[in-house]
N, C-alpha and C positions, 0 to 999 in steps of 0.2 A: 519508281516512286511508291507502288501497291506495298515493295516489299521494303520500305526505309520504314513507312507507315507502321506495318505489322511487325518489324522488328521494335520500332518507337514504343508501340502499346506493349510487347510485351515483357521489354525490359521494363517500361514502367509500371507494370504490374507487379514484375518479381519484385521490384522495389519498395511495392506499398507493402506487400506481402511478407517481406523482412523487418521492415518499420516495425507494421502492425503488435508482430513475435518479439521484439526484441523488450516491451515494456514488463513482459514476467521472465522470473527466472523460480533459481532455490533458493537464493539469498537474498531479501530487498532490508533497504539501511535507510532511515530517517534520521535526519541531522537536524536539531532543534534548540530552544530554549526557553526556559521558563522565568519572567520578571514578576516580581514581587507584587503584582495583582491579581493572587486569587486565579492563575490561569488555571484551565487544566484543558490541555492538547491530547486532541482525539486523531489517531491514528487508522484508518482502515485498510484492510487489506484479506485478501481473497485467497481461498486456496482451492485446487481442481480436483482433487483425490485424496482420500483418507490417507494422511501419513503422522509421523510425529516430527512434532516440533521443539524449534530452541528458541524463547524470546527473550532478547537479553537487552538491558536497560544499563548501560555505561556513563559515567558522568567522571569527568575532567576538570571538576569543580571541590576545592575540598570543605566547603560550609556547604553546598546542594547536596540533597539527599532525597531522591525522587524516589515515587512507589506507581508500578503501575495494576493496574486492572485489564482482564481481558475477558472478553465480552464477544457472544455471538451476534451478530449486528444482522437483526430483521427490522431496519427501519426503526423502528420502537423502542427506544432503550428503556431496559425496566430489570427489576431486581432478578425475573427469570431468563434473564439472556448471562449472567455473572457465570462465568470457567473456573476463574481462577486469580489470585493476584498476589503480589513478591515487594517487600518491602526489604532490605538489607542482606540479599543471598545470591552477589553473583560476583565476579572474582575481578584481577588486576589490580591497581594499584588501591584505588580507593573502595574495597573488595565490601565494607561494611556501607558504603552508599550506593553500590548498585544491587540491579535488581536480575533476578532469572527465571523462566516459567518455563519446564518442561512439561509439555502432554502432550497426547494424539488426539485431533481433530477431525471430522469429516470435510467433504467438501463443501464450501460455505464461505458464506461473508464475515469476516472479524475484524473487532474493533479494541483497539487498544489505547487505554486510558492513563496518561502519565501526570504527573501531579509534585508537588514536593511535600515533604516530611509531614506525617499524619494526617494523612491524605483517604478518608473514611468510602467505604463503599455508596454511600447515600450524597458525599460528596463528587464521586464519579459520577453518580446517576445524574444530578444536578447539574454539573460543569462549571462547579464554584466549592473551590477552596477555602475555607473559613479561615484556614490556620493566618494567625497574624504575626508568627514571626521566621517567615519563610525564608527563602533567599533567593537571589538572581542565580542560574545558572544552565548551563549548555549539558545538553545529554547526545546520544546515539542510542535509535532503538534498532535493532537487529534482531531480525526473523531470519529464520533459516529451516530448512527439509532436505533430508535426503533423498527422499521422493516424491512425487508432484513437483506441479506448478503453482509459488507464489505471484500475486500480483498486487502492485499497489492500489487502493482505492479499492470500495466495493464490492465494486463488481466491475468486470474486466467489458468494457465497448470499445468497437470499433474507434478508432481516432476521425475525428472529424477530414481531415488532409487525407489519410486514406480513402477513404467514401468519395472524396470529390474528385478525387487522379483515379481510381477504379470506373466510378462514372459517366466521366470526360473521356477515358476510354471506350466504355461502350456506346457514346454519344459518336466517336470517331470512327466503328467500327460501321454503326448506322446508317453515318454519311459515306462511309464509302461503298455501301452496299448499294446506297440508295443512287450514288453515280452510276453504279456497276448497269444499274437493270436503266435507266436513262440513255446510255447508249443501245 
């Protein structure tokens, strides 16, 4: 029984412990779209070590013509967190509607700002699109490194369901410690 127990906790550990690793990589890919209100879709994403980056802004769409913005994300968005940003310079079929941003970054929280055609930096700051003759349409943003770890979102935390099967694990390891000295 001692030893079904401690095999139990420990494959569930490796488990969580695989979960956990599997939400970054080199390449993270947002599938998205933008409808004709003024959106503008903020993307974050985290990187662990200085390396250089590809972000690239694909649309599938031949009237969309997104531009994005990339931005150091401390919480605060403001004109001094702005990197970089690409409006009609990235390749494939519709090569003059996508976008691309090469640079090297530190390790940091980033945020990436997409938007459709004349799409003004003080309108990324905002999160409002003024332009009034925009169009519906579907993009793909792609991040990618050759070195480091990407991760979606922010800043990279624990998974909630991890925490609670790591937990319940040492909650079971307790109890059976706390049997062990009862006899």
């Amino acid at each position: 029984m001692k030893k079904e127990l401690v095999t139990g906790l420990l494959v569930g550990m490796a488990a969580s412990i695989s979960l956990a690793s599997f939400a970054s990589a080199n390449v993270i890919t947002f599938d998205s779209n933008i409808n004709y209100d003024h959106t503008v879709d903020y993307q974050p994403f985290s990187l662990d070590t200085t390396a250089a980056l590809n972000v690239h802004l694909e649309t599938f769409d031949a009237e969309f013509d997104p531009v994005m913005y990339l931005f150091h994300d401390d919480g605060d968005l403001s004109v001094d967190d702005y990197i970089a940003h690409n409006d009609d310079g990235g390749t494939a079929a519709w090569w003059w509607y996508n976008s691309l941003i090469d640079v090297e970054l530190n390790a940091d929280s980033y945020l990436v700002a997409v938007s459709d055609y004349s799409f003004s930096l003080s309108e990324a700051l905002s999160g409002v699109n003024s332009i009034n003759f925009a169009n519906d349409g579907s993009y793909r943003l792609e991040i990618s490194s050759l070195a480091g770890t990407l991760s979606a979102g922010a800043t990279p935390t624990p998974e909630p369901a991890t925490m609670l099967l790591f937990g319940t694990g040492l909650v079971g390891l307790a109890g059976s410690r706390a049997r062990r000295k009862k006899k």
